[in-house]
GUKOLTI-170666 format. One record per residue (C-alpha): residue number from 1; residue in three letters; x, y, z. Coordinates in Angstrom, 1 decimal, decimal comma. Each point is the difference from the previous one (the first is absolute). Layout:
{NUM ALA {X Y Z}}
...
***
This chain:
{1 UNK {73,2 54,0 -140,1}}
{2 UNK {-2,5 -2,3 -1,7}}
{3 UNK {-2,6 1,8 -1,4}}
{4 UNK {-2,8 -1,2 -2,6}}
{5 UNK {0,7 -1,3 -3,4}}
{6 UNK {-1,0 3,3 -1,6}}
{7 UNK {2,0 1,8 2,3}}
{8 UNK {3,1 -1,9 -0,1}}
{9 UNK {-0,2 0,4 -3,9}}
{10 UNK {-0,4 3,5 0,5}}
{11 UNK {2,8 0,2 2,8}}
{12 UNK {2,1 -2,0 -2,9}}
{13 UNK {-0,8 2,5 -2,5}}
{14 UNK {1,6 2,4 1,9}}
{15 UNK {3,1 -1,3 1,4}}
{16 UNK {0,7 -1,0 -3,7}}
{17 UNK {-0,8 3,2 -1,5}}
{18 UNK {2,9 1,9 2,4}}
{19 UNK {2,8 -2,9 -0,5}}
{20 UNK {-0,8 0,7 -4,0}}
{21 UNK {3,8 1,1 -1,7}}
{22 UNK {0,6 1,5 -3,6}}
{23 UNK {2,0 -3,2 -1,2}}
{24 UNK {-3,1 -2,3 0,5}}
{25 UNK {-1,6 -0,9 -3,8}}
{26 UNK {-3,4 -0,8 -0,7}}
{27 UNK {-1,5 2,6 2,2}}
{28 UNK {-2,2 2,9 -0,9}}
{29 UNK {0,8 3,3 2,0}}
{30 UNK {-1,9 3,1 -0,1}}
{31 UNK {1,5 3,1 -1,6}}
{32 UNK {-0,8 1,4 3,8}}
{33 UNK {1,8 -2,9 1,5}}
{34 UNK {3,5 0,6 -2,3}}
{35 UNK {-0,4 3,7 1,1}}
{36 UNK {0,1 -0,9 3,7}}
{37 UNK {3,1 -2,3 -0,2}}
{38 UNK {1,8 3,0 -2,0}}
{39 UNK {-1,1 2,3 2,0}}
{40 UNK {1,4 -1,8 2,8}}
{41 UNK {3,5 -0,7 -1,4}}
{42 UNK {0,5 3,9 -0,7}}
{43 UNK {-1,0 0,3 3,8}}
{44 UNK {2,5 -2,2 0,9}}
{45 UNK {2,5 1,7 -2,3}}
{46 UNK {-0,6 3,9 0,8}}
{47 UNK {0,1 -0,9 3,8}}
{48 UNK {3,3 -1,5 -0,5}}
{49 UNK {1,7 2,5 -1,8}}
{50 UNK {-1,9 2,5 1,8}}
{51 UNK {2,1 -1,2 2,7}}
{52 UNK {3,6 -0,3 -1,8}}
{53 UNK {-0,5 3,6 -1,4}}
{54 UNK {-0,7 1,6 4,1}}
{55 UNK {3,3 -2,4 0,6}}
{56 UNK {2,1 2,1 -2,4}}
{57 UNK {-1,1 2,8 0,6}}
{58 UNK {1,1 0,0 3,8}}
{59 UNK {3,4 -1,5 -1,5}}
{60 UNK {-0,1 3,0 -2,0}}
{61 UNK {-0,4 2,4 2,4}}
{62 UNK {2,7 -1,0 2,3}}
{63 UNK {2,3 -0,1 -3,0}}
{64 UNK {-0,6 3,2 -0,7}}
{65 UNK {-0,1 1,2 3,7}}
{66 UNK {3,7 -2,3 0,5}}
{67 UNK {1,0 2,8 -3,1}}
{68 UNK {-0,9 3,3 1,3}}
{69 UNK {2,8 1,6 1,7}}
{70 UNK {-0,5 0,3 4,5}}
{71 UNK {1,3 2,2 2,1}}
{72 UNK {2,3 -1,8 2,5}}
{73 UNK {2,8 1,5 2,3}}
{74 UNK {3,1 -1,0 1,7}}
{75 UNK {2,4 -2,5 -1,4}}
{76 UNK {-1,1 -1,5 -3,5}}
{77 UNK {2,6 -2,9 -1,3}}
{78 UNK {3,6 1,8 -1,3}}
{79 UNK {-0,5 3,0 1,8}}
{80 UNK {2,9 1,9 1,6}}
{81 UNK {0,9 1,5 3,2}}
{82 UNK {0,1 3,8 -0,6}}
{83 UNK {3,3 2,4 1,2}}
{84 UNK {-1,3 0,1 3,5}}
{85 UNK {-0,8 -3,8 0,2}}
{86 UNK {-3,6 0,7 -0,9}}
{87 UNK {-2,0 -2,1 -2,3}}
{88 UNK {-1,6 0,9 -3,5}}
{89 UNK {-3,3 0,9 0,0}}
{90 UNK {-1,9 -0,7 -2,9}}
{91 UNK {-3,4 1,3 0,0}}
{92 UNK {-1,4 -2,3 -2,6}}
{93 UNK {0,6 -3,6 -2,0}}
{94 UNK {-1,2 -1,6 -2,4}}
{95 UNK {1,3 -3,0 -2,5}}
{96 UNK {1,2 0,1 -3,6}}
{97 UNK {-1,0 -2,7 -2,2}}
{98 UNK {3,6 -2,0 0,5}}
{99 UNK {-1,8 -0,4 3,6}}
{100 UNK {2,6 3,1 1,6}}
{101 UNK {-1,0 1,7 3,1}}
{102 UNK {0,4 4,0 -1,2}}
{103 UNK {-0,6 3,4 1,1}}
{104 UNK {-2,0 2,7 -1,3}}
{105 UNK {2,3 1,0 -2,7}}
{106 UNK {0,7 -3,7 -1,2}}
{107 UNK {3,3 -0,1 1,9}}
{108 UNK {0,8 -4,0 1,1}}
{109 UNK {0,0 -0,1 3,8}}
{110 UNK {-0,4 -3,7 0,5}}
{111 UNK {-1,5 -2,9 -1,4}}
{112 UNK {-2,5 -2,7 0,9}}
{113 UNK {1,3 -3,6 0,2}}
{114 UNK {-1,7 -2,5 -2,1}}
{115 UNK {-2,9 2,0 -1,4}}
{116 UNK {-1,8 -0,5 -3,6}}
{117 UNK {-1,3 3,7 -1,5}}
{118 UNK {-2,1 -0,7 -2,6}}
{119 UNK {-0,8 3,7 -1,9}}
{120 UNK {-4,0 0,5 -0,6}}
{121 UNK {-0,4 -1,0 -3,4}}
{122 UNK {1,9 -3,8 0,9}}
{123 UNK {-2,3 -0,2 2,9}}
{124 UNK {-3,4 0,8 -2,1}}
{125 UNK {1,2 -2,4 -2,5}}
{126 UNK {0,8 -2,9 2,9}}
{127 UNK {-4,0 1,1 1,1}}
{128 UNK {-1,3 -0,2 -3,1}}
{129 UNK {2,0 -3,6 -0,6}}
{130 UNK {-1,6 -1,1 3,3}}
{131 UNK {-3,6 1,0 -1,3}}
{132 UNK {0,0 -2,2 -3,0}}
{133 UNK {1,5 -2,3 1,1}}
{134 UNK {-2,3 -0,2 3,3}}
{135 UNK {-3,2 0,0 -2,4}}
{136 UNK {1,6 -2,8 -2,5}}
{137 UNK {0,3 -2,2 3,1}}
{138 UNK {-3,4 0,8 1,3}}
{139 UNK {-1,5 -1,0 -3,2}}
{140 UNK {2,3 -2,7 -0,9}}
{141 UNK {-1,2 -1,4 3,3}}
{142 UNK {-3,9 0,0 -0,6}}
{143 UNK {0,7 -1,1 -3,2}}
{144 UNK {2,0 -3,3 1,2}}
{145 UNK {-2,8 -0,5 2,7}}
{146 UNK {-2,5 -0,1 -2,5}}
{147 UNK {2,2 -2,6 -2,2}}
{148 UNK {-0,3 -2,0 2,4}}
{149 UNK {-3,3 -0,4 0,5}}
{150 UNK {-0,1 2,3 3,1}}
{151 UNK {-3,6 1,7 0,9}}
{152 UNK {-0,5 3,6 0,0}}
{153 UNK {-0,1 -0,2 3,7}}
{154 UNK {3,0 -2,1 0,3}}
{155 UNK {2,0 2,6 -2,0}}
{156 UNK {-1,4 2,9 2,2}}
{157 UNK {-0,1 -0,5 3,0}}
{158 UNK {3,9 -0,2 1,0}}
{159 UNK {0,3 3,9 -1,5}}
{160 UNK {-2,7 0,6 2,3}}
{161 UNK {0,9 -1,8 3,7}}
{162 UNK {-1,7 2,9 2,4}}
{163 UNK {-3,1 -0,5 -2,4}}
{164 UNK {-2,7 -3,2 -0,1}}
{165 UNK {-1,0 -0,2 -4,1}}
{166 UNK {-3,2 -1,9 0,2}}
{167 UNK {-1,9 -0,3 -3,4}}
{168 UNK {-3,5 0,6 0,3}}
{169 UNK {-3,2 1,5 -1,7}}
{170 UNK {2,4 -0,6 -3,7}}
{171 UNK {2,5 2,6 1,9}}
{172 UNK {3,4 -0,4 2,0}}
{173 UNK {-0,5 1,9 3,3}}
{174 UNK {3,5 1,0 2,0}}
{175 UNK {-1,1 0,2 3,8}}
{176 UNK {2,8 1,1 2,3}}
{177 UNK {1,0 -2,5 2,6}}
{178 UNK {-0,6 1,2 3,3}}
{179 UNK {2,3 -0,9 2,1}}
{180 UNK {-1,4 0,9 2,8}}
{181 UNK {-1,9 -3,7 0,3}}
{182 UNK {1,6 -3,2 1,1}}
{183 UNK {2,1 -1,2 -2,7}}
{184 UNK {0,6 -3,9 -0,6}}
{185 UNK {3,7 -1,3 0,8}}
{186 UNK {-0,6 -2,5 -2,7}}
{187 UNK {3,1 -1,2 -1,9}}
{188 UNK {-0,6 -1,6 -3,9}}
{189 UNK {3,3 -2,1 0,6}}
{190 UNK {-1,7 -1,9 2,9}}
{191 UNK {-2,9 -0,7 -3,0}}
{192 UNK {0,1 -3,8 -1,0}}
{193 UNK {-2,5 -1,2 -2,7}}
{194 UNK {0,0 -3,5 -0,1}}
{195 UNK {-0,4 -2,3 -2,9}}
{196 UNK {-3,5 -0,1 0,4}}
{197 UNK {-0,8 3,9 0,0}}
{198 UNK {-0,4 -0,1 4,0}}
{199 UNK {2,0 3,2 1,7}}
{200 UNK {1,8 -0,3 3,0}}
{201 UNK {2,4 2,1 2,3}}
{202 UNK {2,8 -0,6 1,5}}
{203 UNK {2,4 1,6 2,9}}
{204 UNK {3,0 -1,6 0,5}}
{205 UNK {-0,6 -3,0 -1,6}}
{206 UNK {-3,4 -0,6 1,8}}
{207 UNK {-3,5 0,3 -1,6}}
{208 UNK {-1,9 2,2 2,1}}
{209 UNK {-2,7 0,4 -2,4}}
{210 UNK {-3,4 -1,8 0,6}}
{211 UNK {-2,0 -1,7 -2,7}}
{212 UNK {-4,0 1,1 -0,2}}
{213 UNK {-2,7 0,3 -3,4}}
{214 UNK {-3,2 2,1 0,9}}
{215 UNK {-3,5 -2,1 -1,7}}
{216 UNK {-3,4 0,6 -0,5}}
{217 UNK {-2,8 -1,9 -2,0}}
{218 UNK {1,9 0,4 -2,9}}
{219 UNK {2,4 -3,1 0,9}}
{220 UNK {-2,7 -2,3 0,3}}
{221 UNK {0,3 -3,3 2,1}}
{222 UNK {3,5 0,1 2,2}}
{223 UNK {1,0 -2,7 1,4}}
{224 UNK {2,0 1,7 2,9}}
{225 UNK {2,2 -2,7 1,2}}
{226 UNK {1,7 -0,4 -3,2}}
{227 UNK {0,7 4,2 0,0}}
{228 UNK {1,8 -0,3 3,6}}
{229 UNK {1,5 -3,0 -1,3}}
{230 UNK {1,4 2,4 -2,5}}
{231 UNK {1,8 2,4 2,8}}
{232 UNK {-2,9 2,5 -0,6}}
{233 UNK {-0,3 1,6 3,9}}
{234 UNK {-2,4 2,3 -0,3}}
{235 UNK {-2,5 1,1 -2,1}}
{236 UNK {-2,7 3,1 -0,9}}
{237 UNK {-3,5 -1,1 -0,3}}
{238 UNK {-2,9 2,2 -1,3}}
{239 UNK {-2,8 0,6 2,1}}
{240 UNK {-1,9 1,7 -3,3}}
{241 UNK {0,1 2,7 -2,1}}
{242 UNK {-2,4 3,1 -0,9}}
{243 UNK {-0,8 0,4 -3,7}}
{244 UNK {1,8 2,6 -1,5}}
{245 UNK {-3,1 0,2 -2,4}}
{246 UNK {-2,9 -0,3 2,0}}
{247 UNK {1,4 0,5 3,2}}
{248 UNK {-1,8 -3,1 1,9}}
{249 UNK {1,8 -1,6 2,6}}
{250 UNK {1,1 -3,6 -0,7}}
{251 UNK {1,2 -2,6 2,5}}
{252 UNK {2,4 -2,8 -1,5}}
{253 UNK {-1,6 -2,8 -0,6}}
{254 UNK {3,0 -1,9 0,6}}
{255 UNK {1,0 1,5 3,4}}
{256 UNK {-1,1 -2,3 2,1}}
{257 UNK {1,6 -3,1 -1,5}}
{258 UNK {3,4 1,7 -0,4}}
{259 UNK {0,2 1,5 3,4}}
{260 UNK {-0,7 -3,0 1,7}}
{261 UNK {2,1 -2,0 -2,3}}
{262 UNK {3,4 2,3 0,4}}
{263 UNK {-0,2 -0,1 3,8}}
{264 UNK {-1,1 -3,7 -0,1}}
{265 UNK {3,3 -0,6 -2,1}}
{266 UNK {2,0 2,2 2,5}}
{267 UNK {0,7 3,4 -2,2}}
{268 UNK {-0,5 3,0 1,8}}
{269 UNK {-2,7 2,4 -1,3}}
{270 UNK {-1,0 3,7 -0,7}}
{271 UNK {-3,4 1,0 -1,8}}
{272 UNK {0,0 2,8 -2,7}}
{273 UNK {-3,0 2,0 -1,5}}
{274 UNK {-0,1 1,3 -3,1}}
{275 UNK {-1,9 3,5 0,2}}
{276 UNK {-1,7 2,5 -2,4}}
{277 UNK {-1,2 2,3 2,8}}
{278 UNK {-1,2 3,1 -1,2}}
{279 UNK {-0,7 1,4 3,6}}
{280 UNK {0,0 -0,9 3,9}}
{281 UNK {-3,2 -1,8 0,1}}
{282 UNK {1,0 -2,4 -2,5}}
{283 UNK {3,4 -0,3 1,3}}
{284 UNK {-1,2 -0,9 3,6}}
{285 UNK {-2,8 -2,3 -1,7}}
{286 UNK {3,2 -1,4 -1,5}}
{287 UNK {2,4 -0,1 3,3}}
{288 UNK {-3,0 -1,4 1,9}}
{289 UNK {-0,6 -3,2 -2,7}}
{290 UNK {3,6 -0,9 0,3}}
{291 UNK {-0,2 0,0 4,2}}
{292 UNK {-2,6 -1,9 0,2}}
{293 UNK {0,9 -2,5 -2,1}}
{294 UNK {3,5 -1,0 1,0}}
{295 UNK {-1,4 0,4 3,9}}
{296 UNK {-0,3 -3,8 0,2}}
{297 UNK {4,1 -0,5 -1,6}}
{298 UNK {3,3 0,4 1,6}}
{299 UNK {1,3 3,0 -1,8}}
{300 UNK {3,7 -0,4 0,1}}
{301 UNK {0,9 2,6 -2,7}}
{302 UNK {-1,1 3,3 -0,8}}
{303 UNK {-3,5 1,2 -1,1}}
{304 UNK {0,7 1,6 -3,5}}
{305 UNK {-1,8 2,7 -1,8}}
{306 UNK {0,7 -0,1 -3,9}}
{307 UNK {-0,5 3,2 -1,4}}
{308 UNK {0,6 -0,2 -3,9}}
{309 UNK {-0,7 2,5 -3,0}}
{310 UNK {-2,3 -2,0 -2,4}}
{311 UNK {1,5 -0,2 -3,3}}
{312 UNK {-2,6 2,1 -2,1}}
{313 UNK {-2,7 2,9 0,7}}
{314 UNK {-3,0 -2,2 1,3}}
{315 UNK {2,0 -0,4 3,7}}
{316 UNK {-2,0 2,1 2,5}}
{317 UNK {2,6 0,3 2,3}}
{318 UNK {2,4 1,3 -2,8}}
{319 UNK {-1,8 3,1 0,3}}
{320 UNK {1,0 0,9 3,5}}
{321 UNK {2,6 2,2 0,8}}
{322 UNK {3,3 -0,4 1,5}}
{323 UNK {-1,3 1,5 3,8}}
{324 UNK {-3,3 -2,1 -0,6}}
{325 UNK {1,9 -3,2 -0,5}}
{326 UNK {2,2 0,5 2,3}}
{327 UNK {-2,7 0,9 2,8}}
{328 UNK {-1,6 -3,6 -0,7}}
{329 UNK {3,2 -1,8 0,0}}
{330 UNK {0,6 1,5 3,4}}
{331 UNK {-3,6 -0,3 1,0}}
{332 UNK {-0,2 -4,3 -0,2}}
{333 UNK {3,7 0,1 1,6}}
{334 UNK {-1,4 1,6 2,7}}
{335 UNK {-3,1 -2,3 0,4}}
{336 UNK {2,2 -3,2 -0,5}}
{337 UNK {2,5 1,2 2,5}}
{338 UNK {-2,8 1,0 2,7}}
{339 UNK {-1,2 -3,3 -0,7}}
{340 UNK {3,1 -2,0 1,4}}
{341 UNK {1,6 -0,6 -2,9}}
{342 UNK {3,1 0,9 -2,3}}
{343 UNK {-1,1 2,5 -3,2}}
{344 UNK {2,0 0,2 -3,0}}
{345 UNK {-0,2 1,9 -3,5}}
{346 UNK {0,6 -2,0 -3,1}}
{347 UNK {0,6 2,2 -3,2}}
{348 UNK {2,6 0,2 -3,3}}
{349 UNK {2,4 2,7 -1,0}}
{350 UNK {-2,9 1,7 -1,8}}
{351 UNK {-2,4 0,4 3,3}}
{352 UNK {3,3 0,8 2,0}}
{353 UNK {1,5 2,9 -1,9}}
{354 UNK {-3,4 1,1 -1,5}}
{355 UNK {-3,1 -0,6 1,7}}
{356 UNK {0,9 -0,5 3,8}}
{357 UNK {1,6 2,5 2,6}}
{358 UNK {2,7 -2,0 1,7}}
{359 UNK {0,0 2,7 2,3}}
{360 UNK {-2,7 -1,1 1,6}}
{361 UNK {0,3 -3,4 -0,1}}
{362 UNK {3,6 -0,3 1,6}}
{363 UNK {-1,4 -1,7 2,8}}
{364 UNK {-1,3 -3,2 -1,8}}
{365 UNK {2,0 -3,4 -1,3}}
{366 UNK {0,2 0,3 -3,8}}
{367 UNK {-0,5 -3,0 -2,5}}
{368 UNK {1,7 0,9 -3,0}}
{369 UNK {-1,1 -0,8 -3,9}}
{370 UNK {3,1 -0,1 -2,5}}
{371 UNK {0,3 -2,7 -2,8}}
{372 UNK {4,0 0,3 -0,7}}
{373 UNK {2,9 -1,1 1,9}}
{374 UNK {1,5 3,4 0,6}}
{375 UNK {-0,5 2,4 3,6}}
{376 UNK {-1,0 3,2 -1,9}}
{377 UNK {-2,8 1,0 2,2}}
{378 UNK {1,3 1,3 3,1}}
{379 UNK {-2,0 0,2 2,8}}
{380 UNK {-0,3 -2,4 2,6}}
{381 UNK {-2,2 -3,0 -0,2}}
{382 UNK {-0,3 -3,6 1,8}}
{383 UNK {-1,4 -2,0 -3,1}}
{384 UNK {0,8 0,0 -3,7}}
{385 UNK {-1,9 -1,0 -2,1}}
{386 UNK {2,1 -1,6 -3,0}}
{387 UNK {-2,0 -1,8 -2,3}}
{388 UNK {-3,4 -0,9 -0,9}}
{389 UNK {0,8 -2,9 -2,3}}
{390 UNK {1,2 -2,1 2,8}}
{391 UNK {0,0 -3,7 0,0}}
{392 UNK {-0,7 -2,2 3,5}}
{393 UNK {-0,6 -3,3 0,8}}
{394 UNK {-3,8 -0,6 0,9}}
{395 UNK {-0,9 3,0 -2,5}}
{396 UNK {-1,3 -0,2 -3,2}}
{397 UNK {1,1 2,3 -1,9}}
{398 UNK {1,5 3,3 0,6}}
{399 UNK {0,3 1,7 3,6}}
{400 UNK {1,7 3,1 1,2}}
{401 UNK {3,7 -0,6 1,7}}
{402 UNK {0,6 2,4 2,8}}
{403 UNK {3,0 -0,1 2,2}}
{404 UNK {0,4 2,1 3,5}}
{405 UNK {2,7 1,3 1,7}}
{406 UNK {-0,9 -1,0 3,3}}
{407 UNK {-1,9 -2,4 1,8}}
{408 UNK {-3,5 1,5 -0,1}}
{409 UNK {-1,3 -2,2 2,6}}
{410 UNK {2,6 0,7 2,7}}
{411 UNK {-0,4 3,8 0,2}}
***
């Protein structure tokens, strides 16, 4: 989302500082910072042999259970009829280690076809093979990551896929999924990146993605026709902003001009408002700026509230909770929806797993922030958000490049 210069620095800052590896030179890292990354790795390394060890040791077990002599009656394998015609009884069997069925008192009464006997001490030393060799691969495998030139996240998060591993605060958090939300259906083979950075998806052999930027003051002049010209269909604008500092409310200077430009230029349009709420008067004070000022506009796409962490301590609303932030967020939905028109929640992995309850925000179209070409987040969500270094015709300089799923304007 675009924010101000300082806070798009700051947002920078941040998205850098996570994406940071151990191979990159001519960086200085904290002594805390090298703690955290080992830390992590020997994580990653006791939960995985954690789980190899509680492997073997069932595998043990039922060796040692498949060795213990059973009591079983009636016919077992070679047994004979008796002088009457009767059969043999034999109370209890067991197995010698050339993998024969025999009685108590070792006698040979049958045998089991095809069977491997191991005795214990082959077993333990298979176990203990398996154990090394299960924490060589392990590391071998971080190790080869890190060669080449993989992140800490992108080397830990496929030994962790019921887990979301979100850096933040100079820590890597692991957040169970919860799979009790809607979950996307999104597939990373139906992911085209074009020559010129733009994402698009495809379903059998058919884009079905739509092309839209989101713009504020920060873009400047646009001249509209040239955007639609470049198969932009839709596009974000900001109504304003509430300081994160100060917390005055702002309208966009620009608002006006863009608005009336997109739908001029035939692009369909949502608003967004970027919030630093710190409580329900100032978020209604917010909701009620952002009705009254696209009143006058055909609204074709949804009304978004941005709710973002500010990347240092001065943000006010960084210092809500996760219920308080979550009540707001729910609280302008709400008003937009009462109002006639269609809310939605724009937020990053960090807000998502972190500082939002999903829970109780299932109801509400998602806009999704993730600057990679992978699907790692997944919940459901109509926009992504790919890029903020985009390039479009009628733009000077950089915009951000969103794509959605479906058409907005049609629901």
């Amino acid at each position: 989302m675009d924010l101000t210069l300082r806070e798009k620095r700051m947002k920078n800052t941040m998205d850098n500082a996570a994406m940071l590896n151990d191979n990159r030179s001519g960086r200085h890292r904290s002594r805390r910072h090298r703690r955290n990354r080992a830390l992590a790795m020997v994580v990653s390394l006791t939960v995985m042999v954690a789980i190899m060890y509680g492997t073997v040791a069932l595998c043990t077990w039922i060796a040692g259970k498949m060795q213990e002599p059973s009591p079983v009656s009636g016919n077992v394998g070679g047994s004979q009829a008796g002088e009457n015609g009767g059969d043999t009884n034999v109370d209890k069997i067991g197995l010698d280690e050339n993998g024969n069925v025999v009685d108590t008192d070792g006698n040979v009464v049958g045998a089991l076809s095809d069977t491997t006997v191991y005795s214990r001490a082959e077993l333990e030393a298979q176990v203990n093979g398996a154990r090394e060799q299960a924490a060589a691969d392990v590391l071998n495998g971080i190790r080869t990551k890190l060669n080449d030139g993989d992140s800490i996240m992108e080397t830990l998060r496929p030994l962790y896929p019921e887990d979301l591993i979100v850096y933040s605060g100079g820590q890597y958090h692991f957040v169970p999924i919860n799979r009790s939300l809607k979950q996307h259906q999104l597939d990373e083979t139906c992911l085209n990146v074009l020559e010129s950075g733009e994402f698009q998806y495809i379903q059998d052999g058919q884009v079905i993605s739509h092309k839209g930027i989101d713009v504020s003051k920060h873009q400047g002049e646009i001249d509209w026709n040239l955007v639609a010209q470049d198969g932009v269909e839709f596009a974000f604008i900001r109504v304003g902003n509430r300081g994160y500092g100060t917390g005055k409310l702002v309208e966009d200077e620009n608002f006006e001009a863009n608005i009336t430009g997109a739908i001029a230029a035939g692009i369909k349009v949502g608003v967004y408002f970027y919030s630093q709420a710190i409580d329900e008067t100032e978020l209604r004070e917010e909701a009620d700026l952002v009705l009254e000022k696209i009143a006058p506009y055909q609204i074709d796409c949804p009304v978004v509230f941005d709710v973002e962490k500010v990347a240092g301590d001065d943000g006010r609303m960084n210092k809500l909770s996760v219920e308080e932030r979550t009540n707001l967020t729910r609280l302008f939905c709400e008003i937009i929806e009462n109002a006639g028109y269609r809310p939605m929640i724009y937020y990053n992995t960090e807000m998502g797993a972190l500082m939002l309850g999903l829970e109780s925000l299932e109801d509400y179209d998602k806009w999704f922030a993730a600057y990679s070409d992978t699907f790692y987040y997944p919940y459901e969500y109509k926009i992504w958000q790919y890029s903020q270094q985009g390039t479009v015709q009628g733009i000077k300089g950089a915009v951000d490049l969103n794509i959605s799923f479906v058409p907005l304007w049609e629901e």
